[in-house]
KOLDRENTOR-142547 format. One record per residue: x, y, z of N, C-alpha, C in turn. Coordinates in steps of 0.05 Angstrom, whole numbers, padded with zeros to 5 digits, always signed. Example, Ala and Ser with C-alpha at 12.3 -4.5 7.8 and 13.67 -1.06 7.14 Angstrom:
REM residues 2
+00264-00114+00156+00246-00090+00156+00264-00066+00156 +00257-00045+00142+00273-00021+00143+00258+00001+00157 
***
This chain:
REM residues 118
-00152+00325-00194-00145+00339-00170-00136+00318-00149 -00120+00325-00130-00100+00308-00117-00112+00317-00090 -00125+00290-00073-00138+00294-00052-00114+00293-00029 -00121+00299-00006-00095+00312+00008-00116+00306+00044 -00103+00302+00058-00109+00299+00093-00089+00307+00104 -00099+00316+00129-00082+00328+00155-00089+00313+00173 -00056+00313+00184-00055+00302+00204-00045+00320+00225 -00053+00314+00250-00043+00320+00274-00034+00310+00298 -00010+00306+00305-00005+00287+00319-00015+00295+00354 -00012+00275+00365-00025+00281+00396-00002+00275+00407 +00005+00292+00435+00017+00276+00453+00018+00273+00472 +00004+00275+00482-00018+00249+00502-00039+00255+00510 -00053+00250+00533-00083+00243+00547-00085+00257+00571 -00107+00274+00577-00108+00284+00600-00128+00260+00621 -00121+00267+00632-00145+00243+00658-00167+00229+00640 -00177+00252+00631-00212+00232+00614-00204+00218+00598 -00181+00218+00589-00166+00203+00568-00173+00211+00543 -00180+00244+00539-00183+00255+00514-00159+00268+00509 -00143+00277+00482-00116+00277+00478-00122+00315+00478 -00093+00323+00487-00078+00350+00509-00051+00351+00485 -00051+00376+00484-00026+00389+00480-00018+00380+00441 -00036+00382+00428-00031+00373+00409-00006+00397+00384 +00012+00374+00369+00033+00399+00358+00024+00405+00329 +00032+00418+00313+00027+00426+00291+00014+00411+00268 +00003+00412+00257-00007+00403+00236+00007+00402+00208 -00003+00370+00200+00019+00372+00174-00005+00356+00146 +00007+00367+00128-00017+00357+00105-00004+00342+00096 -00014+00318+00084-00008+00296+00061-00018+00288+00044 -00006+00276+00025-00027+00267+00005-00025+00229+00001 -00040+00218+00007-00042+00195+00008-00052+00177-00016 -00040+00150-00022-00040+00133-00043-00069+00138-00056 -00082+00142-00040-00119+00131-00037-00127+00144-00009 -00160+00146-00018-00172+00148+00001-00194+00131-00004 -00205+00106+00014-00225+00092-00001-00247+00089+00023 -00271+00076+00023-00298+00078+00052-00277+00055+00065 -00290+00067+00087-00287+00047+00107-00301+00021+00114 -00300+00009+00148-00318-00026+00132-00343-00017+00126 -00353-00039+00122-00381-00040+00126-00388-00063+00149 -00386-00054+00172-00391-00086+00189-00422-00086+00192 -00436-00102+00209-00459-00110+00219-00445-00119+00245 -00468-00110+00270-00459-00118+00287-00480-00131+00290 -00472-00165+00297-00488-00192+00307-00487-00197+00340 -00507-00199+00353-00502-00203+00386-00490-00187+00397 -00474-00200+00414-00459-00188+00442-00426-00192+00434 -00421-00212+00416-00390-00212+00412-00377-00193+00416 -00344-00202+00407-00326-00179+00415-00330-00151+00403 -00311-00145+00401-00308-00105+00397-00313-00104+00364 -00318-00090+00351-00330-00084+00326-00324-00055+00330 -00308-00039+00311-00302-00013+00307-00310-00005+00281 -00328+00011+00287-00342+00028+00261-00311+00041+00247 -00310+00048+00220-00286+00058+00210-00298+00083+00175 -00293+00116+00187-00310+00126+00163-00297+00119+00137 -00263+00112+00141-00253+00124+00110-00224+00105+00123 -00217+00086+00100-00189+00068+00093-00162+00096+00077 -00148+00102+00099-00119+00120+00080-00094+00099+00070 -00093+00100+00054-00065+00084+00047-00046+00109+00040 -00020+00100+00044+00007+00123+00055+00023+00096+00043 +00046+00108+00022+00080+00088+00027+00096+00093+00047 +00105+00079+00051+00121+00076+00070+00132+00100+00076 +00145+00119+00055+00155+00144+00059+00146+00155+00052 +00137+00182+00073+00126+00206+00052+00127+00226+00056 +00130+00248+00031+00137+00279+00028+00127+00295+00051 +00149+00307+00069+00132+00327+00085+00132+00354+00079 +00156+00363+00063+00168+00380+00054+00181+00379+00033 +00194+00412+00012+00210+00400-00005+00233+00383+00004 +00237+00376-00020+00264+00349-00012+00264+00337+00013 +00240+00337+00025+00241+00320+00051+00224+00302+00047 +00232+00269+00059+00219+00250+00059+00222+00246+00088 +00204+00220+00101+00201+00212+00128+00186+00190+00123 +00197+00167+00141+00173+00146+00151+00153+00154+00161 +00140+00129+00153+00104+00139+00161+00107+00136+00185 +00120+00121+00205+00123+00120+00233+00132+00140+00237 +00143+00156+00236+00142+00178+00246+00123+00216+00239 +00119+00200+00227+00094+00222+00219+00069+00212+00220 +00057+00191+00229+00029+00185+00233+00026+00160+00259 +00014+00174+00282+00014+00146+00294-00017+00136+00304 -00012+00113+00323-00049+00110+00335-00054+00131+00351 -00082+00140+00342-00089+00159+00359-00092+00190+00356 -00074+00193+00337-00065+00222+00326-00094+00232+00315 -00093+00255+00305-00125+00262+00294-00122+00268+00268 -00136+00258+00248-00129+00251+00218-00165+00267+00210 -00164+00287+00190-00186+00303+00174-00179+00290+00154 -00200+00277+00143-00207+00272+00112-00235+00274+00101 -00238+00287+00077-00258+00307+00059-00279+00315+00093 -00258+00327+00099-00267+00351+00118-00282+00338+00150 -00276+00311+00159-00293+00302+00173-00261+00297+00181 -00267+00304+00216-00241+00302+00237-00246+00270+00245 -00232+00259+00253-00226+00227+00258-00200+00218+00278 -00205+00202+00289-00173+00189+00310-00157+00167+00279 -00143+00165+00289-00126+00145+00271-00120+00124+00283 -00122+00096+00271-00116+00062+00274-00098+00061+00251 -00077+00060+00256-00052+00056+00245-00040+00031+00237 -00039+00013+00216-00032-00015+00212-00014-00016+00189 +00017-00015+00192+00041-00011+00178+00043-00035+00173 +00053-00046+00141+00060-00071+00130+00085-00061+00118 +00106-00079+00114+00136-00087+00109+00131-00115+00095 +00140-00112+00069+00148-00137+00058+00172-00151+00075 +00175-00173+00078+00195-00194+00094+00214-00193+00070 +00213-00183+00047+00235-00186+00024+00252-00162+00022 +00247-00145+00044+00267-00121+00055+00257-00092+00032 +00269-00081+00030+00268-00059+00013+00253-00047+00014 +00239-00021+00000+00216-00013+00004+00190-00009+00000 +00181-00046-00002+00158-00052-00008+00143-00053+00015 +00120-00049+00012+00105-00044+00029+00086-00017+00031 +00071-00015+00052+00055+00006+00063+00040+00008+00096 +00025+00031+00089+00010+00035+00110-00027+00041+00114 -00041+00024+00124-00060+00032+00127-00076+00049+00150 -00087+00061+00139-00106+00092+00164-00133+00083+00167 -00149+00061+00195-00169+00072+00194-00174+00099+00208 -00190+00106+00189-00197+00134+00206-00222+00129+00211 -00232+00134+00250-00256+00130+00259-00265+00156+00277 -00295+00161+00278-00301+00191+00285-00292+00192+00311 -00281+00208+00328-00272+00213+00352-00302+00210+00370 -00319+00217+00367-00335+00203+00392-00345+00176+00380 -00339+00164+00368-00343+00131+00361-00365+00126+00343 -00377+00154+00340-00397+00155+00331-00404+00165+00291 -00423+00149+00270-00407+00160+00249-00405+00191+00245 -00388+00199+00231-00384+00226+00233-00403+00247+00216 
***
């Protein structure tokens, strides 16, 4: 069986800086779905972001029949990404091979919307 996430994109932030006016929802099916880190947090250092679940996406992908799209435009930071049923914000980190063509990908952390694990 072919695991599958929704995404929803946001577009934008009301005052609290919680995201307003969100548009339709679209499903995908991604390369993988694998855990997220495992950090330890040591001291006071910098920022450390808990992360539930790693999505990998190619570069292009099916939104529809015969429709393809960049992942930039169908997934960005911030958007709200459900995977095996647990809602999440999205950290978005797009790789391009420097050898042009269409090697490459995209990685999804997905982290629980109150920061907290989900």
């Amino acid at each position: 069986m072919t695991e599958t996430v929704t995404i929803t994109t946001t577009v934008g932030n009301d005052s609290n800086g919680d995201p307003v006016a969100q548009t339709e929802s679209i499903t995908l099916t991604p390369l993988e779905v694998a855990p997220g880190n495992m950090l330890q947090k040591y001291g006071t250092g910098g920022d450390l972001t808990d992360v539930e679940f790693t999505v990998y996406f190619p570069l292009r992908v099916r939104t529809a029949i015969d429709t393809y799209n960049h992942i930039n435009d169908v997934i960005r930071n911030g958007d709200e990404i459900v995977v095996r049923g647990k809602t999440c914000t999205a950290l978005v980190e797009l790789w391009q091979s420097g050898r042009g063509g269409s090697r490459g990908g995209v990685a999804v952390l997905a982290r629980s919307r109150t920061g907290k694990k989900a």
